[in-house]
C-alpha positions as CSV (number, residue, x, y, z in Angstrom):
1,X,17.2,14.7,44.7
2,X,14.0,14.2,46.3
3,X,12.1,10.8,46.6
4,X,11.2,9.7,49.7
5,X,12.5,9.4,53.5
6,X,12.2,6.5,55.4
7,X,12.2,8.1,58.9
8,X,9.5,9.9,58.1
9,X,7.6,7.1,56.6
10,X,4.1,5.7,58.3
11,X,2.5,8.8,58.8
12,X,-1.6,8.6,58.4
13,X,-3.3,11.4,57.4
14,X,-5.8,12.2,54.9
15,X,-6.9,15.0,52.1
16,X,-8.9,17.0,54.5
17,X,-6.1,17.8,57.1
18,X,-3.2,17.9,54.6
19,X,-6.0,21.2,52.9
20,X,-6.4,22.5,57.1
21,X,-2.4,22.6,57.0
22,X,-2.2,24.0,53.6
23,X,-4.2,26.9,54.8
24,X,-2.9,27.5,58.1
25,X,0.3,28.5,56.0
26,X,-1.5,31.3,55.1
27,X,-1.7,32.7,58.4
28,X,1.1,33.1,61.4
29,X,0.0,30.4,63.5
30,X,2.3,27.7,62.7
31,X,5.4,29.7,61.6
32,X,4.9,33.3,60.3
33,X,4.7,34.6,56.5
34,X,8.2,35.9,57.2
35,X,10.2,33.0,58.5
36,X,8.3,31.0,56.1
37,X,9.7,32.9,53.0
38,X,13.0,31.2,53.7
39,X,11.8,27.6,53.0
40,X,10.8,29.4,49.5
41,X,14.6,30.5,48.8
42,X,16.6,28.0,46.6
43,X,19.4,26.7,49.2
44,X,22.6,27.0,48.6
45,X,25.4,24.1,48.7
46,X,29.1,24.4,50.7
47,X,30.6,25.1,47.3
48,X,28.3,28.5,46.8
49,X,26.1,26.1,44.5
50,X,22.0,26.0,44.1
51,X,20.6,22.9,45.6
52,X,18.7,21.1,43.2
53,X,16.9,17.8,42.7
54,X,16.8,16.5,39.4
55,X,17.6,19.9,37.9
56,X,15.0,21.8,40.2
57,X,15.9,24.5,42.9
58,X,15.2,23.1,46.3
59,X,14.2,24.9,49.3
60,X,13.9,23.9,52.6
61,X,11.5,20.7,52.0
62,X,9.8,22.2,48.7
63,X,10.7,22.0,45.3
64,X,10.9,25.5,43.4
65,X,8.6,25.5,40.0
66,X,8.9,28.9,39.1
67,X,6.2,30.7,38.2
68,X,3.7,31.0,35.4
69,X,1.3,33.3,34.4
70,X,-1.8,31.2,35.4
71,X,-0.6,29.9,38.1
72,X,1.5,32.1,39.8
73,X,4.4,30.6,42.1
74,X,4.4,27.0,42.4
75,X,6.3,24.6,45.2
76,X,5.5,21.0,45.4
77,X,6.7,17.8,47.0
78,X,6.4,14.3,46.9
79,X,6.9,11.0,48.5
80,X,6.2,7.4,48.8
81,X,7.1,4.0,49.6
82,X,6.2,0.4,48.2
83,X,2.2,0.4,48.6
84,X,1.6,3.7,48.3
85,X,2.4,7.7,46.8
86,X,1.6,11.2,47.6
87,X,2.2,14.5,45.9
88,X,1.1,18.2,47.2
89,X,1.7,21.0,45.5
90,X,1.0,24.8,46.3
91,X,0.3,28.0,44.4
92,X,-0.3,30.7,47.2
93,X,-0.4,33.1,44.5
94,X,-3.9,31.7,44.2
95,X,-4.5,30.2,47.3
96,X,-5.2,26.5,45.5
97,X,-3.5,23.4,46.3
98,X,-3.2,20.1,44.7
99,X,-3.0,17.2,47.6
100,X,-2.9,13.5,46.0
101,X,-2.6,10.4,48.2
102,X,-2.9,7.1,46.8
103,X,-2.4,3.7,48.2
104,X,-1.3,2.5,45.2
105,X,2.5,2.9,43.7
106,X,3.8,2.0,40.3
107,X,0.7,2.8,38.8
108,X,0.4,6.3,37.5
109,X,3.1,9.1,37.1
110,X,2.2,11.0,40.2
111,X,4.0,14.3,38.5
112,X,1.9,13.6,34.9
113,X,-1.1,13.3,37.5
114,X,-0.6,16.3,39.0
115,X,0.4,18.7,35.7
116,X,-3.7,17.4,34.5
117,X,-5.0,18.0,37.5
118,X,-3.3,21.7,38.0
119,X,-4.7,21.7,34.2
120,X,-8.2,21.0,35.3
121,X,-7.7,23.5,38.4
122,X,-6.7,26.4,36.3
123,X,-9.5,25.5,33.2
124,X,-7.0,24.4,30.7
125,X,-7.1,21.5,28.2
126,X,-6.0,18.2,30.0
127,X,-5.7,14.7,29.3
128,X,-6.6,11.7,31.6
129,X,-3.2,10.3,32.6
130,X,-2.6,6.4,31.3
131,X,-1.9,3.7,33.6
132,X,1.8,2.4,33.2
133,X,2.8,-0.6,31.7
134,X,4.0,-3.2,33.7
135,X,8.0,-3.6,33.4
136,X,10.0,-6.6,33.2
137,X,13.3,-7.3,34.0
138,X,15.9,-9.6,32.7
139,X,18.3,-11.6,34.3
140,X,22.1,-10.9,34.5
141,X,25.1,-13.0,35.0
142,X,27.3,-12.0,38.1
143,X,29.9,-10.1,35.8
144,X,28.0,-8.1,34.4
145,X,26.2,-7.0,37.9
146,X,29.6,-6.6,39.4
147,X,30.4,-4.2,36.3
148,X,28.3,-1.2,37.6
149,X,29.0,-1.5,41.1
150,X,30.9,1.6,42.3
151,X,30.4,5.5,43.7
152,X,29.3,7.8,40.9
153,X,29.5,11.8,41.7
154,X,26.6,14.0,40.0
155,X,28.7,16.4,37.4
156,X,26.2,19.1,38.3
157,X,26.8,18.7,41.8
158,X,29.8,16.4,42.8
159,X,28.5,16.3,46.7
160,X,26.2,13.9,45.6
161,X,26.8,10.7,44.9
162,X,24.7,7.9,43.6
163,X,26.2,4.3,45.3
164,X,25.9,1.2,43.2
165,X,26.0,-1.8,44.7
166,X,25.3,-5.8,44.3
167,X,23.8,-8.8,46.8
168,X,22.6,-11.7,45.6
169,X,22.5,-11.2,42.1
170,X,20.1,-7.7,43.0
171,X,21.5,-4.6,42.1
172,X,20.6,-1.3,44.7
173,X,21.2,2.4,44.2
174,X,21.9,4.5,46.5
175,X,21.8,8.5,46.4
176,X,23.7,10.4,49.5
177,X,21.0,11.2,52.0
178,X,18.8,8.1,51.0
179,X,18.2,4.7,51.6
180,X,19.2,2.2,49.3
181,X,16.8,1.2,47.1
182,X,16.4,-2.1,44.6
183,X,17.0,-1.0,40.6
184,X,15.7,-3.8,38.0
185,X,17.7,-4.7,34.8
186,X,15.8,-4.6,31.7
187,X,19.2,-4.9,29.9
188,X,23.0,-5.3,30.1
189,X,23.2,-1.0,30.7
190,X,19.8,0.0,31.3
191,X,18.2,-0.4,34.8
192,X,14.7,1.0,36.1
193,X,13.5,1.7,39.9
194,X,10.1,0.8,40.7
195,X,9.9,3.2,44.0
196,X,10.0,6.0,42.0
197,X,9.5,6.6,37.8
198,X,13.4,7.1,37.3
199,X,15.8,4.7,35.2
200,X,19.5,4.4,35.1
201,X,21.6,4.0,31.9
202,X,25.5,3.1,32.4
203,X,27.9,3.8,29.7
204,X,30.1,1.3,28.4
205,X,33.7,2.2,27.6
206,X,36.1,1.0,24.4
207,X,37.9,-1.4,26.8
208,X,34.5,-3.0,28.5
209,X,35.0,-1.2,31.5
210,X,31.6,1.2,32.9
211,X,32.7,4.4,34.4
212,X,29.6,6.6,33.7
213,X,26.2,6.7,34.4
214,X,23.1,8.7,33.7
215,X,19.7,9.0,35.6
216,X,16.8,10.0,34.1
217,X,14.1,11.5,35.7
218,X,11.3,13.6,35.9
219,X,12.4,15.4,31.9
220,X,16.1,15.5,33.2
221,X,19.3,13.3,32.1
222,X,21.9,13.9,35.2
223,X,25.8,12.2,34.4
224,X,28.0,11.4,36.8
225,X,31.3,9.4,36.6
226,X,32.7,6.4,38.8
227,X,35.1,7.5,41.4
């Protein structure tokens, strides 16, 4: 699952060299059209399994669209951090690029932004994305915090896991290969991240205990059960 990398985080740059980069891609001065091919190729896990984030085939650093017939191939990223959030996506089928970077997080669904702007690029009928509402949270009582805590492996891919954990009456997520990250409660079994536009809903059992969980994001609902 893709979101965002903190050892990569802090790098300035700006619309116009992100577009110089995007183009040099084109040609064989940075890495040539051949080698480059393989960061186009869905990556494959130890197991024999796709790689995928949040139900999407994952190269090596790109997310894998598909293809559609006005737009050709498609590969996009994204990433961010509290203050700010950037999205670039690619369609070399048409040589056109999408390259958002906003220092502004929490505001607008950065993939809703960039389905209306590829709508706008490619002439078809878009609306203006909404600003979201603000979201609150509520508070909960140490038992029920402690409740979720645990290590829940993704049914669609059991490598990854998704680590619940408590401090000081804040609940943090987790995912294998990220930092942890604060999650909000705006209920007993439903929690929200404000990082990225993802929520988390835990499942209650007969007996009270919680030994399921699913994240939501971007379209997809991904289970995965406490270890």
């Amino acid at each position: 699952m893709e979101w965002f990398d903190n050892r990569f985080s802090g790098i300035s740059s700006n619309t116009e060299d992100m577009f110089k980069w995007d183009q040099v891609l084109y040609t064989d001065k940075l890495i040539s059209k051949q080698e480059q091919e393989f960061a186009y190729l869905p990556a494959k896990l130890t197991d024999g399994s796709i790689a995928s984030l949040t139900g999407i085939p994952y190269g090596f650093g790109w997310l894998l669209m598909g293809e559609s017939g006005f737009a050709g191939k498609q590969y996009l990223h994204t990433g961010g951090y509290p203050g700010y959030m950037t999205i670039i996506a690619r369609y070399p089928d048409k040589n056109k690029v999408i390259i958002i970077l906003t220092n502004i997080w929490n505001v607008v669904d950065m993939y809703q932004l960039r389905n209306e702007t590829q709508n706008i690029l490619f002439k078809m009928p878009f609306k203006i994305p909404q600003a979201k509402p603000f979201q609150k949270s509520v508070a909960l009582n140490p038992a029920q915090l402690k409740a979720v805590e645990g290590t829940y492996s993704l049914i669609a891919a059991p490598s990854l896991k998704l680590n619940i954990t408590t401090d000081a009456g804040q609940a943090y997520a987790q995912l294998t290969g990220q930092i942890r990250v604060e999650i909000y409660p705006e209920s007993e079994l439903n929690f929200f991240y404000t990082l990225v536009a993802a929520k988390i809903k835990f499942t209650k059992e007969s007996d009270g205990t919680i030994k399921k969980l699913t994240l939501l994001q971007n379209g997809n609902e991904l289970v995965a059960t406490k270890e």
